[in-house]
N, CA, C and O atoms as a Maestro MAE file, in Angstrom:
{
 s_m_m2io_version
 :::
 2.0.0
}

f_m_ct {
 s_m_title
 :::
 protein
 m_atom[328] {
  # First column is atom index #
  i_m_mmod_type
  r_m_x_coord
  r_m_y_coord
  r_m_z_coord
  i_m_residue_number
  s_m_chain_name
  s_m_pdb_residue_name
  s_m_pdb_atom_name
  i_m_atomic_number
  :::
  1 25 -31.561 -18.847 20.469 1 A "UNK " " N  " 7
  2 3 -30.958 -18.578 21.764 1 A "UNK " " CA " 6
  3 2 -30.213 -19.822 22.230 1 A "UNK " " C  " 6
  4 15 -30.757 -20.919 22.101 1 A "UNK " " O  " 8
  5 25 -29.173 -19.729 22.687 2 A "UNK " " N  " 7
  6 3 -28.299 -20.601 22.971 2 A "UNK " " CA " 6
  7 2 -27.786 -20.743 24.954 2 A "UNK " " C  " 6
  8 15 -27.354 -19.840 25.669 2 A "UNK " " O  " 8
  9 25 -28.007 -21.913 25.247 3 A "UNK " " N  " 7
  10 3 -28.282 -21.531 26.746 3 A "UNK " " CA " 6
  11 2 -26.851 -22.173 27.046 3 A "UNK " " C  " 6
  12 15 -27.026 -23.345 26.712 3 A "UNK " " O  " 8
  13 25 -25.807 -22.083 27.397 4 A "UNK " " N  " 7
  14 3 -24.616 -22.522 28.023 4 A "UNK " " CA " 6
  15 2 -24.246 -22.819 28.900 4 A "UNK " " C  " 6
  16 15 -24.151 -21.886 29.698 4 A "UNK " " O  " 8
  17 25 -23.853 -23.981 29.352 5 A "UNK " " N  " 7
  18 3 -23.642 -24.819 30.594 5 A "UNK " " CA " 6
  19 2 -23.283 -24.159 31.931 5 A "UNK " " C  " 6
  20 15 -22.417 -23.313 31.708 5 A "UNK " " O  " 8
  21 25 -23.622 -24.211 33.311 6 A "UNK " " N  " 7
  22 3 -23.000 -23.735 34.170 6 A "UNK " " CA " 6
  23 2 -21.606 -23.727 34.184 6 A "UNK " " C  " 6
  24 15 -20.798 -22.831 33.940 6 A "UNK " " O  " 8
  25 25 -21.456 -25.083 34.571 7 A "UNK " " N  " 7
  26 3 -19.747 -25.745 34.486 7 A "UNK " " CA " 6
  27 2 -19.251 -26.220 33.071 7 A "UNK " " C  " 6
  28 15 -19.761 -26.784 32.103 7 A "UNK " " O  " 8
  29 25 -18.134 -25.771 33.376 8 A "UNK " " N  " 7
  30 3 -17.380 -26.501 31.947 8 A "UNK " " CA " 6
  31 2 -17.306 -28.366 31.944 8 A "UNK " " C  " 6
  32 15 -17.027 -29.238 32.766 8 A "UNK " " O  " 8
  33 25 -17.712 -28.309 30.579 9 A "UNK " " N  " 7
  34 3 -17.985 -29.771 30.104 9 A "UNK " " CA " 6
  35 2 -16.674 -30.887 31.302 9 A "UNK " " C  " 6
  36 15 -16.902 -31.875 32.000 9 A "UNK " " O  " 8
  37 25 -15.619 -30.255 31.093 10 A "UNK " " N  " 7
  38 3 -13.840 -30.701 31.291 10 A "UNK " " CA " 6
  39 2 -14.387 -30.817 33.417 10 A "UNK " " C  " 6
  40 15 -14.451 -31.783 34.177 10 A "UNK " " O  " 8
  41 25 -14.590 -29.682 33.574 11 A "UNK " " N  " 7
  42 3 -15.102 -29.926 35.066 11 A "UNK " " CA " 6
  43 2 -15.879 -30.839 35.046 11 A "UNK " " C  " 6
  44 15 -15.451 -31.987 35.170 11 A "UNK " " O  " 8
  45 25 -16.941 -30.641 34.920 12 A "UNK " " N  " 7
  46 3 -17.888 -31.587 35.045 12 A "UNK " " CA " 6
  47 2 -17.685 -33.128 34.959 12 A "UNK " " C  " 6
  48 15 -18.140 -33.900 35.803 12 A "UNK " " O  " 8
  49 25 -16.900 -33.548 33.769 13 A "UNK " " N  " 7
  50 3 -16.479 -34.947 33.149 13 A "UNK " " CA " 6
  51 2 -15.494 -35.582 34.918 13 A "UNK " " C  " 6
  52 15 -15.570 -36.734 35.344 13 A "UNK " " O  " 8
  53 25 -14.780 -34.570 35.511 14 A "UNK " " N  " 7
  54 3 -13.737 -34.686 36.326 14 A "UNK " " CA " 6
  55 2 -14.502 -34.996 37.309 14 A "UNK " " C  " 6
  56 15 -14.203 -36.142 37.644 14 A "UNK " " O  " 8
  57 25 -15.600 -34.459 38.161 15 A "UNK " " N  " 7
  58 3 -16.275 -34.392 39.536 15 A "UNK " " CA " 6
  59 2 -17.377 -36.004 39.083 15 A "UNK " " C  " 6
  60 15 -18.015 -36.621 39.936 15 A "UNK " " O  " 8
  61 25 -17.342 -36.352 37.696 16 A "UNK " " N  " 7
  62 3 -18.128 -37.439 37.161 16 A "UNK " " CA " 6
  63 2 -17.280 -38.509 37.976 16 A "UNK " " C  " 6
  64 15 -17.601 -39.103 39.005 16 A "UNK " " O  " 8
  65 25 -15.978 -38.598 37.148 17 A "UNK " " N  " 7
  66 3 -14.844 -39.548 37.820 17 A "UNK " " CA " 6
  67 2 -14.443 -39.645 38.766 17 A "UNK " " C  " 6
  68 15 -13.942 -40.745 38.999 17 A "UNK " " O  " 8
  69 25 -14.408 -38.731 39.742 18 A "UNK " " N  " 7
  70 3 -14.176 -38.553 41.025 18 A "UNK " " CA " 6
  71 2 -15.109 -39.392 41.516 18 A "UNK " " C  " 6
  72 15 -14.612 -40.424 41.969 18 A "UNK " " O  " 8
  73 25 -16.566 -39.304 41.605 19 A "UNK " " N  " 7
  74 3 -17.835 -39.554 42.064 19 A "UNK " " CA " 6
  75 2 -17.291 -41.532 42.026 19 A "UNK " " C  " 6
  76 15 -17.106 -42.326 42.948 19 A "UNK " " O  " 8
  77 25 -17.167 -41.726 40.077 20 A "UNK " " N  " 7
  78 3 -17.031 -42.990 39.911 20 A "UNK " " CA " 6
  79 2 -16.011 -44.004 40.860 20 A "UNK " " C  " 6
  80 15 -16.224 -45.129 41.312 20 A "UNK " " O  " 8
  81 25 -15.255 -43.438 40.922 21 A "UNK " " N  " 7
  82 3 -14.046 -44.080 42.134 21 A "UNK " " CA " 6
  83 2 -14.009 -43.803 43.157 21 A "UNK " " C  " 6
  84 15 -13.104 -44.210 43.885 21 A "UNK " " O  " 8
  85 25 -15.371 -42.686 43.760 22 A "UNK " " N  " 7
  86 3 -15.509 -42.947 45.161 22 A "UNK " " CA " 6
  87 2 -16.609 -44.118 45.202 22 A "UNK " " C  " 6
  88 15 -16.687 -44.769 46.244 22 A "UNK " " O  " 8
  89 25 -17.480 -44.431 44.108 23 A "UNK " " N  " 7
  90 3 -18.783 -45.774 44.261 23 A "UNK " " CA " 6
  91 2 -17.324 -46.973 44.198 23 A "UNK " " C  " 6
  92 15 -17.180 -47.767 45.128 23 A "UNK " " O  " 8
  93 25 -16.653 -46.962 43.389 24 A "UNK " " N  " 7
  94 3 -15.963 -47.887 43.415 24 A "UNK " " CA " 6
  95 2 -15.155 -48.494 44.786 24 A "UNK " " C  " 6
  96 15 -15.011 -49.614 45.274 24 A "UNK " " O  " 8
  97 25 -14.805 -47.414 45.053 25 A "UNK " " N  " 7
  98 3 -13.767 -47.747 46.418 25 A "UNK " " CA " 6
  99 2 -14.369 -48.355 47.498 25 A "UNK " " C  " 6
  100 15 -13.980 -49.218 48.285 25 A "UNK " " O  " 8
  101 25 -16.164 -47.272 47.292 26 A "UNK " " N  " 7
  102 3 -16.884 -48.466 48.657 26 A "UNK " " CA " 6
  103 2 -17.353 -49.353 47.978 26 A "UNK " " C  " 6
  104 15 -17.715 -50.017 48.949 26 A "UNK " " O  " 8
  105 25 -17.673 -49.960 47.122 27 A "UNK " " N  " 7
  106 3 -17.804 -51.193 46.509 27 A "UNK " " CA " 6
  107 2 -16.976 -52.295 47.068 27 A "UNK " " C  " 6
  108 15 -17.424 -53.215 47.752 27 A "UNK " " O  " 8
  109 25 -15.494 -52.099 46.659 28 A "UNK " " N  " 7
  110 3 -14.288 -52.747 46.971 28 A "UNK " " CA " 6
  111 2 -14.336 -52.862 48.674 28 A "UNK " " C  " 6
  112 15 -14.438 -53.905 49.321 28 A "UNK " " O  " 8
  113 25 -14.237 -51.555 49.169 29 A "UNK " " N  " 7
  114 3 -14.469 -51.719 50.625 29 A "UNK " " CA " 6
  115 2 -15.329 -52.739 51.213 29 A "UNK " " C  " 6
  116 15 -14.873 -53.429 52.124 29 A "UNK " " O  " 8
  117 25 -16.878 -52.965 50.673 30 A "UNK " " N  " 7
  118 3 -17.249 -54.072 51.332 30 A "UNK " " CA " 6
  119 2 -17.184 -55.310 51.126 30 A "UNK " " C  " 6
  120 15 -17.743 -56.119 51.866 30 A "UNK " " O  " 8
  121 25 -16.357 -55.704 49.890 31 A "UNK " " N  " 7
  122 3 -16.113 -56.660 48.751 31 A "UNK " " CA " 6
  123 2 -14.855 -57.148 50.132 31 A "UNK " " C  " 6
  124 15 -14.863 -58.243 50.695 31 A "UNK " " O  " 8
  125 25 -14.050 -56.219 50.370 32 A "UNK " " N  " 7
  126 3 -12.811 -56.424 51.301 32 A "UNK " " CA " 6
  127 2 -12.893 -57.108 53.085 32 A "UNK " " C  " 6
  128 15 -12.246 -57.943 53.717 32 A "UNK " " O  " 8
  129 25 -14.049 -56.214 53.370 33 A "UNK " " N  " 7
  130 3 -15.132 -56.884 54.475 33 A "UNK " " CA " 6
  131 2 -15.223 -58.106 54.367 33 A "UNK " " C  " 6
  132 15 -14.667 -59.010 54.992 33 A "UNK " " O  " 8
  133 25 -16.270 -58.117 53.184 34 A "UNK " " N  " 7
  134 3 -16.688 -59.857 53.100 34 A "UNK " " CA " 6
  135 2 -15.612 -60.894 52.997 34 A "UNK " " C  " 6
  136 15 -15.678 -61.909 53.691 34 A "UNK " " O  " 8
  137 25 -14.335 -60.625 51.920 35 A "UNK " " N  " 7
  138 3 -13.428 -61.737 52.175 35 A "UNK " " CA " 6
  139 2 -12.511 -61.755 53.349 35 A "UNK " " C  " 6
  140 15 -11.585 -62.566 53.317 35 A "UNK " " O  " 8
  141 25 -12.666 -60.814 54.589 36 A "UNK " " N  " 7
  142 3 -11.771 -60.723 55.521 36 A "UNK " " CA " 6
  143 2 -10.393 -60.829 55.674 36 A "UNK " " C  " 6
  144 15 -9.690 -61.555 56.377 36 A "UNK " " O  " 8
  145 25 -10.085 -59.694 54.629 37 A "UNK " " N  " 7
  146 3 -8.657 -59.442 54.498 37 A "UNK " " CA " 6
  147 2 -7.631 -58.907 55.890 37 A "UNK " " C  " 6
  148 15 -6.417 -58.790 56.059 37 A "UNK " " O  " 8
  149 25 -8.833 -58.674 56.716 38 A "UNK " " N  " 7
  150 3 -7.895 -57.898 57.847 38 A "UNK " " CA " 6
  151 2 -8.163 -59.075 58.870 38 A "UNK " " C  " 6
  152 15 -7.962 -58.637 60.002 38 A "UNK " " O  " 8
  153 25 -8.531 -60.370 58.896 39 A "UNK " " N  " 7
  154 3 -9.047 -60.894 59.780 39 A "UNK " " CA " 6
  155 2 -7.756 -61.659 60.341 39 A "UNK " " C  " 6
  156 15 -7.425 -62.814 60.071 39 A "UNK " " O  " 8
  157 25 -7.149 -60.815 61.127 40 A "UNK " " N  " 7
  158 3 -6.000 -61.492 61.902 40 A "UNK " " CA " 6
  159 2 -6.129 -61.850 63.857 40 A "UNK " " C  " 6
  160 15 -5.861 -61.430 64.982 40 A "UNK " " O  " 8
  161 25 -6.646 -62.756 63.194 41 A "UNK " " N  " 7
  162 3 -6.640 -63.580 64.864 41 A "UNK " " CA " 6
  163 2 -5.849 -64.704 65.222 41 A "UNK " " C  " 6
  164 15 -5.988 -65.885 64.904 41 A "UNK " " O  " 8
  165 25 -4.596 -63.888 66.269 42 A "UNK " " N  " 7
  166 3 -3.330 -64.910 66.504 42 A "UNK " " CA " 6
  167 2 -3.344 -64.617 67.494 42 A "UNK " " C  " 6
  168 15 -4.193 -63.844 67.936 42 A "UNK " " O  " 8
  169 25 -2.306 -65.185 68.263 43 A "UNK " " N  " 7
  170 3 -1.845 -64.774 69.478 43 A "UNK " " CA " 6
  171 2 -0.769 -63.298 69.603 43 A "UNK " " C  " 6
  172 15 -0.338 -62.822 70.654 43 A "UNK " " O  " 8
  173 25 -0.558 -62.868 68.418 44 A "UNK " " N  " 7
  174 3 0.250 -61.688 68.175 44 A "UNK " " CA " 6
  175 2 -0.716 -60.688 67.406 44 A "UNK " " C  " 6
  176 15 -0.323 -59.740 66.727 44 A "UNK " " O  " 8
  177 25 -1.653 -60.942 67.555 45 A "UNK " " N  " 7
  178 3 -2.653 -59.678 67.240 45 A "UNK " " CA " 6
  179 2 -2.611 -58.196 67.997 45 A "UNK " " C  " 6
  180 15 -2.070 -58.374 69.089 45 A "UNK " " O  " 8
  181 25 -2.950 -56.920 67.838 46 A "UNK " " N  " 7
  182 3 -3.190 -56.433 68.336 46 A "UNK " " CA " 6
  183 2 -4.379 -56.037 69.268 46 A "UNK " " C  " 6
  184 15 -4.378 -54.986 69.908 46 A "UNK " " O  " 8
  185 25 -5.025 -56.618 69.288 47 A "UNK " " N  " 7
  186 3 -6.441 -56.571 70.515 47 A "UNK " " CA " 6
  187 2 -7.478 -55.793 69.610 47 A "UNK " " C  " 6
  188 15 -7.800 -56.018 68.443 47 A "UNK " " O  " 8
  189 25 -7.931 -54.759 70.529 48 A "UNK " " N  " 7
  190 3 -9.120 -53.832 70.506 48 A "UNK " " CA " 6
  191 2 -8.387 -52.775 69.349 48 A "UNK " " C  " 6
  192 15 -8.913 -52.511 68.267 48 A "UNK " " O  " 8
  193 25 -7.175 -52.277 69.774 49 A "UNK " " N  " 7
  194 3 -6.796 -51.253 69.038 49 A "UNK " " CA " 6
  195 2 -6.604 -51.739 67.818 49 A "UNK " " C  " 6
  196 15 -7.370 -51.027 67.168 49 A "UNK " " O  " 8
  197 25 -6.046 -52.547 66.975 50 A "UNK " " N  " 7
  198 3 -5.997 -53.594 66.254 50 A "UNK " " CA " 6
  199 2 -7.429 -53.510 65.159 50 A "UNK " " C  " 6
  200 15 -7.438 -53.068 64.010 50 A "UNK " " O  " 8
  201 25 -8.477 -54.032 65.869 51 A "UNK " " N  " 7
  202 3 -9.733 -54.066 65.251 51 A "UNK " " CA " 6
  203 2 -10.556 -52.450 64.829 51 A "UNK " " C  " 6
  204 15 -11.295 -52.139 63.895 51 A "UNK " " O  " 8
  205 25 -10.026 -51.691 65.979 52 A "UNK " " N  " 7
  206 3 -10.627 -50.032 65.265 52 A "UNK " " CA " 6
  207 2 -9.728 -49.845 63.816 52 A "UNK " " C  " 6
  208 15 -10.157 -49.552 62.700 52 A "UNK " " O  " 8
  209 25 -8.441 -50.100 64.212 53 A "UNK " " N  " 7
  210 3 -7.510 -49.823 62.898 53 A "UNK " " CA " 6
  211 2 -7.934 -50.345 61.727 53 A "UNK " " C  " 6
  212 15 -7.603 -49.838 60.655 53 A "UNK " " O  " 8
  213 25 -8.778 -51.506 61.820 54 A "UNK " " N  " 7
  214 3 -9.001 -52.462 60.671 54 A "UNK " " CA " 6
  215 2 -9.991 -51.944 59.667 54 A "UNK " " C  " 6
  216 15 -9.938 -52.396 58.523 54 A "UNK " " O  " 8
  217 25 -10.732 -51.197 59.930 55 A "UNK " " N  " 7
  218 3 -11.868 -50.673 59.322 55 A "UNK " " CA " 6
  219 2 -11.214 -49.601 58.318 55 A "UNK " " C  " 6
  220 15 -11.706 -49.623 57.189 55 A "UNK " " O  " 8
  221 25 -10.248 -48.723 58.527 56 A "UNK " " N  " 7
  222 3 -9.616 -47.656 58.169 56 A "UNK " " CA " 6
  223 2 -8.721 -48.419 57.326 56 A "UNK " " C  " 6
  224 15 -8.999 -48.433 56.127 56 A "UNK " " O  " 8
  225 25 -7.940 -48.907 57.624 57 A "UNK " " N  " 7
  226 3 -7.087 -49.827 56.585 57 A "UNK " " CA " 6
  227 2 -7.973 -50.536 55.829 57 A "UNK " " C  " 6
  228 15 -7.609 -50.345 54.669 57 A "UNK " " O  " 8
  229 25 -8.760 -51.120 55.828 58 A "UNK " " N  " 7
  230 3 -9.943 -51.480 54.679 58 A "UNK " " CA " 6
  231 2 -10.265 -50.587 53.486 58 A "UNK " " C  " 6
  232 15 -10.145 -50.640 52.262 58 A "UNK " " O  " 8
  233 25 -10.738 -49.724 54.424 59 A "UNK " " N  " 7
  234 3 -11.015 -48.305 53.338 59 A "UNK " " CA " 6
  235 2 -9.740 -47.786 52.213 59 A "UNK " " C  " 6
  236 15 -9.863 -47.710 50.990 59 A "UNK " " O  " 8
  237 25 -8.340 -47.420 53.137 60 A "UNK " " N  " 7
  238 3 -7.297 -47.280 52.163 60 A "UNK " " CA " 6
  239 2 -7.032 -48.254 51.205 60 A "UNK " " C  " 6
  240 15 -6.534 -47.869 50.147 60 A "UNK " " O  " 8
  241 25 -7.290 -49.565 51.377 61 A "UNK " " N  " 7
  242 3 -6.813 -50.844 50.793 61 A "UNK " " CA " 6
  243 2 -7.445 -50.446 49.367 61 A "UNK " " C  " 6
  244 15 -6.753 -50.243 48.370 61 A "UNK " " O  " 8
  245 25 -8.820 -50.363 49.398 62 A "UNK " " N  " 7
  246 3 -10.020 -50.099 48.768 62 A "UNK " " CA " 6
  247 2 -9.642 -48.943 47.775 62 A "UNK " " C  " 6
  248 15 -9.656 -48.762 46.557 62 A "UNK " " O  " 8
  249 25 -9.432 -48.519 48.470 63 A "UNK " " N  " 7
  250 3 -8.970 -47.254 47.867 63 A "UNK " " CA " 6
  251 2 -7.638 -46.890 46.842 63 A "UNK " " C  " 6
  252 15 -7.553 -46.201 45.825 63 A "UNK " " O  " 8
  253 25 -6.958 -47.443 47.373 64 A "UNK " " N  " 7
  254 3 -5.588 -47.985 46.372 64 A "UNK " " CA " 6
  255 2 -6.183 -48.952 44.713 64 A "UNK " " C  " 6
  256 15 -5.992 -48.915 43.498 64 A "UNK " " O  " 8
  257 25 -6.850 -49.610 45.584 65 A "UNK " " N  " 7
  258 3 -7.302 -50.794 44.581 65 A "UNK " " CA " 6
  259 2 -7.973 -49.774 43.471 65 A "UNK " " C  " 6
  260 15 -7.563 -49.897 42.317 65 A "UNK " " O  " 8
  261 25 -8.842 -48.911 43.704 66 A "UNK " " N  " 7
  262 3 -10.272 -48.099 42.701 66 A "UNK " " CA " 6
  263 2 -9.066 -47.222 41.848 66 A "UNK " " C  " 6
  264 15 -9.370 -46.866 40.710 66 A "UNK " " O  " 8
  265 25 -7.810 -46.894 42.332 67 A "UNK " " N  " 7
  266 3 -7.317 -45.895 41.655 67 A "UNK " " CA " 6
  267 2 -6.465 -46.957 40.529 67 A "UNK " " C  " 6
  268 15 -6.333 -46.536 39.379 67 A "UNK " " O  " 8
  269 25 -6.017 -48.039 40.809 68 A "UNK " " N  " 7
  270 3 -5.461 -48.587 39.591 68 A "UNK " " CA " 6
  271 2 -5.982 -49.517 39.019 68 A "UNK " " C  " 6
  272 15 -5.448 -49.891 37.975 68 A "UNK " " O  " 8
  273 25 -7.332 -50.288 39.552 69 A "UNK " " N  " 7
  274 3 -7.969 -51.342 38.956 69 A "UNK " " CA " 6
  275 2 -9.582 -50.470 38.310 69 A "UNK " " C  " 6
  276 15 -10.160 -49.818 39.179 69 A "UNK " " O  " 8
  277 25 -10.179 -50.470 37.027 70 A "UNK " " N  " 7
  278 3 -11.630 -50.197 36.784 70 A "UNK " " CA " 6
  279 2 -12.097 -51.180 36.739 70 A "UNK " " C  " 6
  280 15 -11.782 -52.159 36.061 70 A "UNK " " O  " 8
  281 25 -13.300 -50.972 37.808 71 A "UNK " " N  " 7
  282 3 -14.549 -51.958 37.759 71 A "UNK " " CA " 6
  283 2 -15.247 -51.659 36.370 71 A "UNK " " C  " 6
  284 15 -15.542 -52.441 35.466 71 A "UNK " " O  " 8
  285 25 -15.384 -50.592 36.450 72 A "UNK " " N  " 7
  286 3 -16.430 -50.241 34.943 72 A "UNK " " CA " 6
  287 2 -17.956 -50.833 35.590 72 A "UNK " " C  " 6
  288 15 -18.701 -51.735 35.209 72 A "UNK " " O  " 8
  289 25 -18.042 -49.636 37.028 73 A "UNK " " N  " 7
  290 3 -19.517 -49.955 37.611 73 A "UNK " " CA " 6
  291 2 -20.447 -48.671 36.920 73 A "UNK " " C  " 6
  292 15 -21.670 -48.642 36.791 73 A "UNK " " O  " 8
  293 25 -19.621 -47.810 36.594 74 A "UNK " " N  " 7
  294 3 -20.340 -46.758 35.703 74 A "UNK " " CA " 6
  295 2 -19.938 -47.094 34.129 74 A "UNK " " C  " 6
  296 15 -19.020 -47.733 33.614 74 A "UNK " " O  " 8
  297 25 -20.871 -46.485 33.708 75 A "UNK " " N  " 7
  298 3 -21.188 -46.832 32.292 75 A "UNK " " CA " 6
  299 2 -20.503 -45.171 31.971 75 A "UNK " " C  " 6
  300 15 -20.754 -44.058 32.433 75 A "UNK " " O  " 8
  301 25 -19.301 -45.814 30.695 76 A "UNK " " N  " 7
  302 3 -18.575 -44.579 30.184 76 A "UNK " " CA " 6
  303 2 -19.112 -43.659 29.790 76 A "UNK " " C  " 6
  304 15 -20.290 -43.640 30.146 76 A "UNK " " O  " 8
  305 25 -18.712 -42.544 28.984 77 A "UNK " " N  " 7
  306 3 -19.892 -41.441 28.913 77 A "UNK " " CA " 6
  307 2 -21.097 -41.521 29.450 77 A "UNK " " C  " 6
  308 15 -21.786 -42.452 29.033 77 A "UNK " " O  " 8
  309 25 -21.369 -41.112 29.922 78 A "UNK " " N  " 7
  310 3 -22.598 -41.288 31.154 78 A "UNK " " CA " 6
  311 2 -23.109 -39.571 30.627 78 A "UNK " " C  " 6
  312 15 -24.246 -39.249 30.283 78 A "UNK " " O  " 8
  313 25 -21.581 -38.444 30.721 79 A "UNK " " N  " 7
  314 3 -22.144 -37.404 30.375 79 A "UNK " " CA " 6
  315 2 -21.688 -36.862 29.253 79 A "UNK " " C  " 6
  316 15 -21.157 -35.751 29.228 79 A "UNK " " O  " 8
  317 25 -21.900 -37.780 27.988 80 A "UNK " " N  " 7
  318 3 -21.232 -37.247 26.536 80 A "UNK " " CA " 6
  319 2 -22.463 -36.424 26.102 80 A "UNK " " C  " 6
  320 15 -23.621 -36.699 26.417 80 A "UNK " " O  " 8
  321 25 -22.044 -35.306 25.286 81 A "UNK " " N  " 7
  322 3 -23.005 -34.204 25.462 81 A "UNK " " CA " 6
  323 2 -23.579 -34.462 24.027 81 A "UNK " " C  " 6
  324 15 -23.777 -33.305 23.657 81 A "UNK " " O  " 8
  325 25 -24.028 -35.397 22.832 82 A "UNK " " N  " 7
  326 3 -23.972 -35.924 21.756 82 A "UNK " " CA " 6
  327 2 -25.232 -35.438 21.953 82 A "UNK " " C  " 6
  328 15 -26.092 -35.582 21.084 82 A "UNK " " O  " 8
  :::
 }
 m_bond[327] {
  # First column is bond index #
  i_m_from
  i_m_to
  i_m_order
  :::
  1 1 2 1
  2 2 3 1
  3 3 4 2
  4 3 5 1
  5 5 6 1
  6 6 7 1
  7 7 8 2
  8 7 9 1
  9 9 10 1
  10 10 11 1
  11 11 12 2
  12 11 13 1
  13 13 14 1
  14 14 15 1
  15 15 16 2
  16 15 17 1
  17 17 18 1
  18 18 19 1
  19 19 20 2
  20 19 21 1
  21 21 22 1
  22 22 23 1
  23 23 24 2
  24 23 25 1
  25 25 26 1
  26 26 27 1
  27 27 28 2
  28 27 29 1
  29 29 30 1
  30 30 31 1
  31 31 32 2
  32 31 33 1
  33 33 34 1
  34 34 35 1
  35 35 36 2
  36 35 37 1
  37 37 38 1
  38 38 39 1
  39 39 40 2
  40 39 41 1
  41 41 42 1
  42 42 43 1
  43 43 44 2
  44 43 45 1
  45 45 46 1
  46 46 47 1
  47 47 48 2
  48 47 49 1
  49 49 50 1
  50 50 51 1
  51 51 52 2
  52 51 53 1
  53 53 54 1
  54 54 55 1
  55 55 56 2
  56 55 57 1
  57 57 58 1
  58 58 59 1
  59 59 60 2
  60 59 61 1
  61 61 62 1
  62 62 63 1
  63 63 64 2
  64 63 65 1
  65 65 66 1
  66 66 67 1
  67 67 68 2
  68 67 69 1
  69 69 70 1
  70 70 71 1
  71 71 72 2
  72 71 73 1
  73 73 74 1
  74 74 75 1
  75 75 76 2
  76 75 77 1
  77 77 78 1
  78 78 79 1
  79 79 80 2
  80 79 81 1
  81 81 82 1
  82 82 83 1
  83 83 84 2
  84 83 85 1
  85 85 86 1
  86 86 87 1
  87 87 88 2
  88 87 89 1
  89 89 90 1
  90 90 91 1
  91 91 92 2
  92 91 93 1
  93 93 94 1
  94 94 95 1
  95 95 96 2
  96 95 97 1
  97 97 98 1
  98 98 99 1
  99 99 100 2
  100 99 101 1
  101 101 102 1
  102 102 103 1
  103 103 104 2
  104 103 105 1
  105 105 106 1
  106 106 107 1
  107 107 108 2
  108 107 109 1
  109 109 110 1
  110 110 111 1
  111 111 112 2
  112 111 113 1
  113 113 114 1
  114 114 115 1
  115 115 116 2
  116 115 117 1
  117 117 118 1
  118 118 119 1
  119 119 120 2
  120 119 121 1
  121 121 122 1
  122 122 123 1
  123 123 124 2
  124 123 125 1
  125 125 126 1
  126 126 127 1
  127 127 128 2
  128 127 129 1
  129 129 130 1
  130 130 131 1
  131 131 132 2
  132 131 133 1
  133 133 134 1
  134 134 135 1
  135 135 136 2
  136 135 137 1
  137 137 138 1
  138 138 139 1
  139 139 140 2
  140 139 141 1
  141 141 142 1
  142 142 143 1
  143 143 144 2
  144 143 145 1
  145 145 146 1
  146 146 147 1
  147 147 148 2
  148 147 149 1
  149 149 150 1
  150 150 151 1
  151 151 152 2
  152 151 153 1
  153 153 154 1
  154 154 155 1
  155 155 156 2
  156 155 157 1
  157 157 158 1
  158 158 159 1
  159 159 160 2
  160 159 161 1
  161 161 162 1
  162 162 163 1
  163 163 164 2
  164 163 165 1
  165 165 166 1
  166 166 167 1
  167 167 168 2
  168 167 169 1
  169 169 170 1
  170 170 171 1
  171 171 172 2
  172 171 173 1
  173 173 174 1
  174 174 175 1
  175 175 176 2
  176 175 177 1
  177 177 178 1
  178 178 179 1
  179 179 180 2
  180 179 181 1
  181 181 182 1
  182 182 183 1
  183 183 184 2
  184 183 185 1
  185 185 186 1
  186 186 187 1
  187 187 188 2
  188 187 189 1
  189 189 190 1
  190 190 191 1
  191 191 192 2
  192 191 193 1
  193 193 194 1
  194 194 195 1
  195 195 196 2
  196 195 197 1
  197 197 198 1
  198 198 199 1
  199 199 200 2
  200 199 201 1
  201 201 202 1
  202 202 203 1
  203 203 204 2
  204 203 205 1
  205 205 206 1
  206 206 207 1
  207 207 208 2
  208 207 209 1
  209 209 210 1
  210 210 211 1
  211 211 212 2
  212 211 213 1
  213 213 214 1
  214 214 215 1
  215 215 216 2
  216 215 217 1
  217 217 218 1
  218 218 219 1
  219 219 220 2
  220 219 221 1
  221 221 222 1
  222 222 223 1
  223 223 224 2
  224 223 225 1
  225 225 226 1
  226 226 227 1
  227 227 228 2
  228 227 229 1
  229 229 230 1
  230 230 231 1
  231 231 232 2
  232 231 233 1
  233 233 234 1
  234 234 235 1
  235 235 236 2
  236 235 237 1
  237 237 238 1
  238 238 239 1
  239 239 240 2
  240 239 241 1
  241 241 242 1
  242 242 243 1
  243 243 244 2
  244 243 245 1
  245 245 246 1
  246 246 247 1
  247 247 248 2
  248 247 249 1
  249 249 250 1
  250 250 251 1
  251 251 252 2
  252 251 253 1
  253 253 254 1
  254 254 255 1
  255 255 256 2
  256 255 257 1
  257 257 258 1
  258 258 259 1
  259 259 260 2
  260 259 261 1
  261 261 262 1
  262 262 263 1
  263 263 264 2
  264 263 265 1
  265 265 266 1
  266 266 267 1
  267 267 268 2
  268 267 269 1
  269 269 270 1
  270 270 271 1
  271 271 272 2
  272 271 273 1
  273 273 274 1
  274 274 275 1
  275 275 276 2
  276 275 277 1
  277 277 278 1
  278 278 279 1
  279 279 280 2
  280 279 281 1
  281 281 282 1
  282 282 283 1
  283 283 284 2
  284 283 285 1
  285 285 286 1
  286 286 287 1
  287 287 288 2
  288 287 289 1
  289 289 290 1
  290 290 291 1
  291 291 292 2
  292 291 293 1
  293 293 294 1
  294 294 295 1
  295 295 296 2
  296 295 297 1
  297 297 298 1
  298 298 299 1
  299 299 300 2
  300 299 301 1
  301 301 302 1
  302 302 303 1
  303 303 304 2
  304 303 305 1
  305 305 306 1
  306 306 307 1
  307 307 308 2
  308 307 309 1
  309 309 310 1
  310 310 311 1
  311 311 312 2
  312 311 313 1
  313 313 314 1
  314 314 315 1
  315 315 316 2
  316 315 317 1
  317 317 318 1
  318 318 319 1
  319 319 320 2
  320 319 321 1
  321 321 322 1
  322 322 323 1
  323 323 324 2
  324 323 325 1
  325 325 326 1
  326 326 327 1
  327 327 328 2
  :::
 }
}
């Protein structure tokens, strides 16, 4: 008897990678925090509104970064079916 996967292998491998570059992006995200890339304090700052924005632009930054840089925080085949 042969028991066959819910999802296809091809799905599955995809929602894997997805998963991987969303750990990545918040990885980067707080990696981005800590070196205070948004930390603009001048006299031409934007204030309060300024600092809500900063958090969100962190995240995209982060996010840009996970889609063209691999950390390789997951270990490749993770789900090779061998």
């Amino acid at each position: 008897m042969k028991i066959e996967p819910i999802s296809h292998p091809a799905t599955a491998m995809a929602r894997f990678e997805a998963s991987a570059d969303r750990l990545e992006a918040a990885f980067l995200t707080e990696m981005l925090k800590h070196v205070g890339v948004d930390d603009s304090s001048s006299d031409f700052s934007g204030g309060a509104g300024e600092a809500q924005f900063a958090s969100w632009l962190t995240e995209q930054r982060a996010g840009a970064l996970s889609r063209y840089v691999d950390l390789k925080l997951v270990r490749q085949g993770a789900l090779s079916h061998e």
